[in-house]
N, C-alpha and C positions, 0 to 999 in steps of 0.2 A: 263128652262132646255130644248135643244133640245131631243125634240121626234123623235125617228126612229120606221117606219113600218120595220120589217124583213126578207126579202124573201131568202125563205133557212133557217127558225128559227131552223130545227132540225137534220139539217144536222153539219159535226165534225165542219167546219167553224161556223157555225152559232151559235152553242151552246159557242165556243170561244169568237163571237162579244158579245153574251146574258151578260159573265162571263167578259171581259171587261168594260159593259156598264159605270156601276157603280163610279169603276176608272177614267172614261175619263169625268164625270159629263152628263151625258145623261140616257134616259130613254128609255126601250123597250116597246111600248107600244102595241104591238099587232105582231105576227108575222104569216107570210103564207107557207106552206110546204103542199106537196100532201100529204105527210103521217105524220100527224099532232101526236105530242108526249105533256107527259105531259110537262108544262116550267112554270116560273113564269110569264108569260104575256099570253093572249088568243093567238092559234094558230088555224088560216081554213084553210082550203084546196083550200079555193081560195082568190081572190081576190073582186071577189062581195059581200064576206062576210063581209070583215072589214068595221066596224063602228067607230071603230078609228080615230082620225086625229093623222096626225103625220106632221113633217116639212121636214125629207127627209125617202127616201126608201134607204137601203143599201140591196144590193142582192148577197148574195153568195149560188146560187142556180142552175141550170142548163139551157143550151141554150137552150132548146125545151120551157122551160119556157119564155123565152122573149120579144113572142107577146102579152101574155096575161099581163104581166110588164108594157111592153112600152105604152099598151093600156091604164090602170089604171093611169101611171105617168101621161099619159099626158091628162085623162081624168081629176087629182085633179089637175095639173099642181105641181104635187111635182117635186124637184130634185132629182135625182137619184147616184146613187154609185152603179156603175155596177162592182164588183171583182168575175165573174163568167172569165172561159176560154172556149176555145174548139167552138168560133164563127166561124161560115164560112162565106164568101162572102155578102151573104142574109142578113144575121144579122146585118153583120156591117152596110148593107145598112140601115138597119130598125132604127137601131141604131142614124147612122147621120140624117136620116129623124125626129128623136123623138128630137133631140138637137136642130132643130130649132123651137121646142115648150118650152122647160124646159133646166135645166142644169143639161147636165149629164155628170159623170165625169167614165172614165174607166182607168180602168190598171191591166195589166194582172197579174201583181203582186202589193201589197198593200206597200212593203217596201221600207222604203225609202234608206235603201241601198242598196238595186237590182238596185234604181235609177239611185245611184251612180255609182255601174259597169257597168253600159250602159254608162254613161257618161265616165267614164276611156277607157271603150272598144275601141268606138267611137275615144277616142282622141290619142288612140294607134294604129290604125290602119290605124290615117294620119301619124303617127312618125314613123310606122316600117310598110314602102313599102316594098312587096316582100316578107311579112314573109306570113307560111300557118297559115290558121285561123280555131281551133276546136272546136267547144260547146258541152261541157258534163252537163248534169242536171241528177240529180239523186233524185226520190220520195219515196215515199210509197207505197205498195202492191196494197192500193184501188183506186191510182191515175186512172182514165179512159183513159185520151187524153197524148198523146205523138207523136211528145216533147210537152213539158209543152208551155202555152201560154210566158210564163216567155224568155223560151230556142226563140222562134219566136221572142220577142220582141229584146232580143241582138241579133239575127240573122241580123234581118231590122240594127241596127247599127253601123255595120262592115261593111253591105255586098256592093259592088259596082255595076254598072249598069250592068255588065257582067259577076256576081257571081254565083255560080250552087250550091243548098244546095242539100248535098249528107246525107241520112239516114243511116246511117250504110253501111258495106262494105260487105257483105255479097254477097258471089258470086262472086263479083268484082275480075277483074284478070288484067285489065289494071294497069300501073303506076299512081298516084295519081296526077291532072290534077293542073294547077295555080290557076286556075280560083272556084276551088270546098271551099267549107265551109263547114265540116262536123259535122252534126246533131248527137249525141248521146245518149240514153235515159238507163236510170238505172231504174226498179224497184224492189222494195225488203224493207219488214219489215216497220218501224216507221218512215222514212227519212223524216223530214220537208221538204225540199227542199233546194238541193244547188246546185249551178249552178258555171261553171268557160269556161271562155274564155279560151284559150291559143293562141300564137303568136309562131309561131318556125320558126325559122329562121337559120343561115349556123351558126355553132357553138353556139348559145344561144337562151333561148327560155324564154318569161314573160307569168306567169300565172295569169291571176287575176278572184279571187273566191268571194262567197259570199255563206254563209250557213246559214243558220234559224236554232237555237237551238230549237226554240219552236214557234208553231203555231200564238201563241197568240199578234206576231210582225206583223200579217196581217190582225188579226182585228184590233189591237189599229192604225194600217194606215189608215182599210177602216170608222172607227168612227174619226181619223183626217182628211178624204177628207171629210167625211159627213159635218165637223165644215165649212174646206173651203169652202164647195159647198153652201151652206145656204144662201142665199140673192142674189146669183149670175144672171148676165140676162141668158135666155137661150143662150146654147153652148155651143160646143165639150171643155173637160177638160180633163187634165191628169197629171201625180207625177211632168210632167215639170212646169207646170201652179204652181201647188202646190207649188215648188223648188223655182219658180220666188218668188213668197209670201213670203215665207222663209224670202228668201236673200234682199227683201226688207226691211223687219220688224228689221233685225238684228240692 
């Protein structure tokens, strides 16, 4: 049975991945959170504490947490599943420097049809030249980071070499530019997360959405990259890598 270390065990993700485990045939065997809570598997506050082995780390925990991560990963040489958001620049660098010691797999969302509408986005934006491009993502109260890493990730798959992503319009008094992709963020209440492209073009416009009814579709993703990541040589991974897998196994 693969064993997962848990970074983030006590946080709303983490207690999701704990309450999937079972289901997916895996075991929690130890989990790390600064503010450690009771769970059925031991929980420290750090990482030099765990005595545990485990075969990967799944982290849904925060970026400030990542060197003390990468440092541990690549001290057991476990693979990792990184489904935190909100990295900057630094990180990601730390990040690709840590993949060519272990396999680490990230994505900024775990689902796999988030996947899919980056892949519809992507393929509607060589089909409908000329149309404006909007990204609305809408969370929850407690979300921190806006836009969502989710709302960046379709950003990168529309946008072109000479694209301007605009945050909201606020203040703005110009006409709205060719070239602009506008960013928009919702928060408010329980929203799992949903995210939608739109295309508007001279008389018609395609929407394509994707909504999470319930949290628990982004652990059972980040406990199915843990399964694909598991034997892999080290290197950068993500839901595409995953997808190829898929569609090969079919």
């Amino acid at each position: 049975m693969l064993r997962i270390l848990l970074s983030g065990a006590c946080g709303r993700m983490g207690r999701q991945v704990a309450a999937a485990a079972e289901e997916c045939g895996v075991v929690i065997v130890a989990g790390v959170d600064v503010h450690p809570q009771d769970a059925p598997f031991p929980v420290y506050p750090s990482f030099s504490l765990v005595r545990e082995d485990a075969d990967v780390i799944v982290d849904f925990s925060r970026p400030e947490v990542l060197p003390t991560l990468l440092a541990y990963a690549s001290e057991k040489k476990l693979p990792l599943v990184l489904a935190a958001t909100g990295y900057n620049a630094q990180d990601l660098a730390a990040i690709e420097q840590a993949s060519a010691l272990v396999p680490v797999f990230r994505s900024a969302n775990m689902s796999i049809g988030v996947y899919v509408l980056r892949v519809l986005a992507h393929q509607a934006t060589q089909l409908l030249p000329g149309f404006d491009i909007e990204i609305v993502e809408k969370h929850h109260n407690q979300k921190a980071d806006a836009p969502s890493g989710t709302a960046i990730m379709l950003y990168d798959a529309v946008k072109s070499p000479d694209s301007l992503p605009i945050h909201g319009r606020h203040t703005r008094t110009e006409k709205r530019e060719a070239c602009e992709i506008g960013l928009h963020a919702v928060r408010g209440g329980t929203v799992a997360g949903e995210h939608e492209v739109g295309f508007y073009g001279k008389g018609e416009s395609v929407l394509l959405t994707h909504s999470a009814q319930d949290r628990s579709i982004f652990a059972f993703g980040a406990l199915r990259a843990a399964r694909f990541i598991q034997g892999k040589p080290a290197g950068a991974y993500d839901m595409e890598s995953l997808a190829r897998e898929m569609l090969a196994n079919q």
